[in-house]
Every structure is written in structure tokens, then in C-alpha cells.
N, C-alpha and C positions, 0 to 999 in steps of 0.2 A: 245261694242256698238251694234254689230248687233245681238248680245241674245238678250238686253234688246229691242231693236226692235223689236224683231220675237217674245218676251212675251208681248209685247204690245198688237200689231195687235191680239195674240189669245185672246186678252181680251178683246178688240174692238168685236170682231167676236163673243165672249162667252156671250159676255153681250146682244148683237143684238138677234141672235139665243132666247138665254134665255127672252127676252121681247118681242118677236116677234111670236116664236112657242111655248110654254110652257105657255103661258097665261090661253088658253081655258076659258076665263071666268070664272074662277074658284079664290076662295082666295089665296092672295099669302103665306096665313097662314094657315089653315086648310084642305084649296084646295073643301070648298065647295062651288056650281056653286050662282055664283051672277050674277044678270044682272044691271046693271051699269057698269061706269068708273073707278070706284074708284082702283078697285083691291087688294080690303081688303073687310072683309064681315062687316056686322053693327055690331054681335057677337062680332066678335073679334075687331072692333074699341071698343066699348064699354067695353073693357078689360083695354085699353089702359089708364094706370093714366098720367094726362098730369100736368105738369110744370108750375105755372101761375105767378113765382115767378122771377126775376131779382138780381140775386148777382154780387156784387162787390168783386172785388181781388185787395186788396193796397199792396205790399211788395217792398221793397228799393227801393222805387223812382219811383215802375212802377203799374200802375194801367189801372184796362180794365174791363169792364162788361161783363156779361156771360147770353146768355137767355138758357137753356135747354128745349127740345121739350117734354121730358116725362120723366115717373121715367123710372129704370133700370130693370123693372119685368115683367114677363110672355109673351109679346104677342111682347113687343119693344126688349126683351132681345132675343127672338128666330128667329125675324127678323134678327137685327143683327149678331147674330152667324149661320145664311144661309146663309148673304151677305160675311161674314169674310172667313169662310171655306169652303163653300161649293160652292159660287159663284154664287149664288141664287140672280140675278138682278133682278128680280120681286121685292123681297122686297126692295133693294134697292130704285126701285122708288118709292115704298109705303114708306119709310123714307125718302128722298127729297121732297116729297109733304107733309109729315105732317111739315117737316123744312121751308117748303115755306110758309104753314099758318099759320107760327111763326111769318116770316119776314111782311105777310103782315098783320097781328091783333095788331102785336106787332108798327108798322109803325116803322121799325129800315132801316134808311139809311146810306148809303155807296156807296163807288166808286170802290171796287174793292173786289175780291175774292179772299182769300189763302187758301191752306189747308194742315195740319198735317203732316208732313213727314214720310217716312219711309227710314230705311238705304238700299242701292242694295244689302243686301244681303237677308235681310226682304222682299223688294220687289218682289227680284229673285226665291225666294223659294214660295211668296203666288202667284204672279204673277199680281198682281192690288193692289192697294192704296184706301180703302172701305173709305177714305177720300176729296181725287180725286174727286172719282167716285160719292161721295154727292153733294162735291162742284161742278162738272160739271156738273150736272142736275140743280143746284140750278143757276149757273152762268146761264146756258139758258133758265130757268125759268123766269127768273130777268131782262134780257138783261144787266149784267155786266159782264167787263173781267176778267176772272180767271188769274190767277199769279204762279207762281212758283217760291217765294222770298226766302223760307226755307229750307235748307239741314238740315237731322241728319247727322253727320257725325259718330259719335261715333256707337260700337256696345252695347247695354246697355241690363242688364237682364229684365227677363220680367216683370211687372210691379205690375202682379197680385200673393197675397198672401208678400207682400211687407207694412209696416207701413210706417206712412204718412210720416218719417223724411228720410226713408231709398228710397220713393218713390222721392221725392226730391233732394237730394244726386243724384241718381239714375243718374236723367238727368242733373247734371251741365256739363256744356260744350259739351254738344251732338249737340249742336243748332247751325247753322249759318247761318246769310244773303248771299243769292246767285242772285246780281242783277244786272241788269246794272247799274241803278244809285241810291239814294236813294227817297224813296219814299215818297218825300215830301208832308209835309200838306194832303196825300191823310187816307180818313176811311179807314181801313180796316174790309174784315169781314173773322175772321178764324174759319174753320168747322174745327170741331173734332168730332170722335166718342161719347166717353164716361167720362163723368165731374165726378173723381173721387175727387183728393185734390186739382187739379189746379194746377198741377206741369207742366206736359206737355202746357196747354195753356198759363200758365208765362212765361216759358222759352221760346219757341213761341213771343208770345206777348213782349217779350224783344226786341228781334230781329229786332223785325217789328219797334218799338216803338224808338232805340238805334240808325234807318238808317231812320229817319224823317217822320215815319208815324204819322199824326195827333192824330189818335188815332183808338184802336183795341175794335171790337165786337166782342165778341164769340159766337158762336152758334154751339152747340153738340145737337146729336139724343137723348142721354140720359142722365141722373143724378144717379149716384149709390155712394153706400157708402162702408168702408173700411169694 
């Protein structure tokens, strides 16, 4: 308990620092100087292929929508692998804000905020949850309360270079409701990173679904394919 505390706090601290001093105005992608807000340049938004599409996922009994923020390529793809491993919270909040102006073009409401789990030992090794850390910009973005309903408990391979059946397989039984009570009649909205076959937000999405959630929204940074 008091590791996982003491890698918390450095993540709290890493993420502050890294949004804080490391800004300079500059992109949080190419690192040339812009003068706005945004913290991405027009260049590289304009790189950005965005998502305009809504898929459904029906499988045994459970069903749940998905909005994805953009495809899986160039500018969203190197975001993401700065926030994964390198810890690069600049882009991070450049993907919470392009997720935010999902939520509000797309008008998708809900009550509450879940996000993606990872095992403690996953955890322990990267040191932060780059799902977390979406949904909790998003959650204070939105003025909704973030949640912590889902444990992985299993240790599972990794996911990438994996076919769609083996991806599936993969995660049976990794998943479990961790709540106080069920979470009745409430929307849920669960972030995930990256919308490959739908295995991860199913199994997810059961959980939620199996312990009296009304019903589950999904929303990921990205859309990629096998």
C-alpha cells in the first residue's frame, strides 16, 4: 500500500511539473512555438483524422456504443505513445480536450465516469493509468464524478500482434466489479485508450452493465485496426 502511494504522488508531481514547466508555449507534438491555448499547433491538428462515426457492439446479451476521438495514425498515435511511456502530460491534455469536444459536438450524456483498468503490477511498473489520467481531466472538465467500479485482476499478455479471437479469449475473466453497491440505473461513461476489436470495452462494459448500470458509453482517444 504505501509503494502504490509513493508511485502515485510521483505521478501527481510528474504530471503537474510536466504541464506546468515544460509547456513553454511551444506544441506538445512537434514543440513548435504557438501562441494560443490550445497546445497543439494548427500543422499538427490538421494531421489529426478524426472519427465522425458511432459503432455499436451487441454480443450475448450486452450492448453499449462507442464514439472514438480519431483514427490511430501519425499525430494521435505519437501523442499517445509520449503519454504511455514517456509520461508526457502535455499531450495527455491535448487528448482530454480533443475527447472533451467529443462529448460536447457529439451531446453524449451521463452520470458518471469509469476508466480502463490496469493490473498492480502493470500499474506498478508504468506508474500511472493513461486512462485515469484521461478520464480525470475529462471528469473535471464535465463536472462529473469519476469512479473506480473496475479491477483487472488477472495478468493477461499483451494485446498487441494478438488476432481478433485470441484478443478476446485474452481477457475472459480479467474483469471485475469493485463497488460499494451496484450501480443502479446510473449512464456510465468508460474511457479507454485504443478501440481495437472491442474486447477490452466489452468485458468492461459487462461489468458495469451485470451490477445495474443503465447503460455504458464508450469513449477512446483512438480507433485502430488489427
Amino acid at each position: 500500500m504505501g509503494k502504490r502511494i509513493v508511485n502515485y504522488l510521483k505521478y501527481v508531481f510528474d504530471a503537474v511539473i510536466s504541464i506546468i514547466y515544460y509547456n513553454d508555449e511551444k506544441c506538445a507534438v512537434c514543440k513548435k512555438e504557438i501562441y494560443d491555448d490550445e497546445n497543439i499547433c494548427k500543422e499538427c491538428l490538421n494531421k489529426v483524422k478524426f472519427c465522425d462515426s458511432r459503432y455499436f457492439i451487441e454480443k450475448n446479451d450486452i450492448s453499449f456504443e462507442v464514439y472514438c476521438t480519431a483514427y490511430y495514425s501519425s499525430v494521435i498515435r505519437e501523442m499517445i505513445i509520449k503519454l504511455k511511456y514517456r509520461k508526457d502530460f502535455l499531450c495527455g491534455e491535448v487528448l482530454a480536450e480533443l475527447m472533451h469536444k467529443v462529448l460536447i459536438e457529439k451531446n453524449i450524456q451521463f452520470d458518471e465516469i469509469v476508466f480502463v483498468p490496469m493490473t498492480t503490477h502493470d500499474l506498478k511498473k508504468r506508474g500511472f493509468n493513461q486512462s485515469e489520467f484521461l478520464a480525470s481531466k475529462l471528469s473535471s472538465r464535465v463536472d462529473k464524478p469519476l469512479k473506480n467500479y473496475i479491477r483487472k485482476n488477472l495478468q493477461t499478455k499483451d494485446q498487441i500482434g494478438l488476432t481478433d479471437e485470441m484478443r478476446w479469449d485474452n481477457l475472459k475473466r480479467s474483469f471485475s466489479f469493485y463497488g460499494p453497491e451496484k450501480i443502479k440505473d446510473k449512464v456510465v461513461l468508460l474511457i479507454h485508450d485504443v478501440f481495437t476489436t472491442g474486447a477490452t470495452a466489452f468485458f468492461c462494459s459487462k461489468e458495469l452493465i451485470n451490477n445495474g448500470a443503465k447503460k455504458v458509453i464508450v469513449l477512446t482517444v483512438a480507433k485502430s485496426s488489427i
